[in-house]
C-alpha positions as CSV (number, residue, x, y, z in Angstrom):
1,X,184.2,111.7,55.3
2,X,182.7,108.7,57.0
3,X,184.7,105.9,57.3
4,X,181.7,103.6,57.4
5,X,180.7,104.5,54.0
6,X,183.3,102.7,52.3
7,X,181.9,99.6,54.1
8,X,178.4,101.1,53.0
9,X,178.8,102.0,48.8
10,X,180.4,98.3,48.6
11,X,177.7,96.4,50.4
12,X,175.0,98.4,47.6
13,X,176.9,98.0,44.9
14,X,177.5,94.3,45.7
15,X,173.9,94.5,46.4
16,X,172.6,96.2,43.0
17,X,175.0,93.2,40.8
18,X,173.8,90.5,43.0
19,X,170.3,91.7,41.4
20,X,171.7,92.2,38.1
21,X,173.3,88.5,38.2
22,X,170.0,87.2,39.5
23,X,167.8,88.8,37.1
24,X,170.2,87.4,33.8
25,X,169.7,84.0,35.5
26,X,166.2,83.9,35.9
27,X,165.3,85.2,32.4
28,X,167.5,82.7,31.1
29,X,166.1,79.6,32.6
30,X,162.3,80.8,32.9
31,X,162.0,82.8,29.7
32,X,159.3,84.8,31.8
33,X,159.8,88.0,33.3
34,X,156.3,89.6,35.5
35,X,156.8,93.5,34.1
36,X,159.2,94.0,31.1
37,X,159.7,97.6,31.5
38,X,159.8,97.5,35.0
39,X,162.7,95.1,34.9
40,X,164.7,97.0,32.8
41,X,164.0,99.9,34.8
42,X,165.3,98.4,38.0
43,X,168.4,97.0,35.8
44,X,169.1,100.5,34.4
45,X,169.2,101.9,38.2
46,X,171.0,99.4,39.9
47,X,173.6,99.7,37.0
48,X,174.1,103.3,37.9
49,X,174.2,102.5,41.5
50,X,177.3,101.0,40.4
51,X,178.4,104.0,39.3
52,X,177.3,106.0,41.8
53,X,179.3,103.9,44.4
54,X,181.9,102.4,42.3
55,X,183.5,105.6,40.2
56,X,186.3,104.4,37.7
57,X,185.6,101.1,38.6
58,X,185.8,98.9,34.6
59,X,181.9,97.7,34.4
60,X,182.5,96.0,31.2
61,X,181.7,92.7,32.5
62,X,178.4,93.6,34.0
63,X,177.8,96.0,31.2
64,X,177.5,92.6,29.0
65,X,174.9,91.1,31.4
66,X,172.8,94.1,31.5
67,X,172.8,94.3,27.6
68,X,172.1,90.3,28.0
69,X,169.0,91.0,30.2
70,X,167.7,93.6,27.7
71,X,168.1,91.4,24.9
72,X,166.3,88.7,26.9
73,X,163.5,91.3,28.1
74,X,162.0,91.9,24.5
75,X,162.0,88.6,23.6
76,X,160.4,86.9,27.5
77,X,156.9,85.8,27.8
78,X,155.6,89.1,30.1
79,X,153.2,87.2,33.2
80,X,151.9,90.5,34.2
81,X,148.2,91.3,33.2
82,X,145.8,94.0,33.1
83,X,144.3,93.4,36.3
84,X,147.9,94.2,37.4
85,X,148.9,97.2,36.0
86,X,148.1,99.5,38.6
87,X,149.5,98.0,41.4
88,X,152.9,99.5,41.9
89,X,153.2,102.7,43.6
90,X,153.9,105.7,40.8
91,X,156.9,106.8,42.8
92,X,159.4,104.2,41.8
93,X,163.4,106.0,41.1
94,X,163.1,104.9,37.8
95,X,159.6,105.5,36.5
């Protein structure tokens, strides 16, 4: 294969935990998150990027974030409204 996708998978799964790490840090010092579901849906995909581009790769730690953030996602204050809701375009990967 491609010798540059080595260099590629790792800069996207870095990429996709960076997110992940982000997202657990925000919830936890704002409380607020703009679109619950949409959160957890871009946490649920960026945690299978991680197994997309990191195969037998032990994911326990981040696998405690991510059930951190969904714990945290049912109980934040959700900012987005119904003058919002249509917004997003419908073909999201994980819609």
């Amino acid at each position: 294969g491609d010798a540059r996708r080595v260099l590629h998978d790792r800069m996207f799964a870095n990429t996709a935990r960076l997110w992940i790490y982000l997202v657990q840090e925000d919830l936890e010092r704002t409380g607020t998150v703009f679109s619950r579901e949409l959160v957890r849906g871009c946490i649920g995909f960026c945690r299978a990027w991680l197994n997309d581009t990191e195969p037998g790769v032990n994911h326990a730690a981040i696998d405690a974030v991510v059930a951190d953030i969904n714990a945290r996602l049912s109980t934040a204050t959700e900012l987005r409204t119904d003058f919002t809701t249509d917004d997003l375009p419908g073909g999201l990967p994980f819609n």
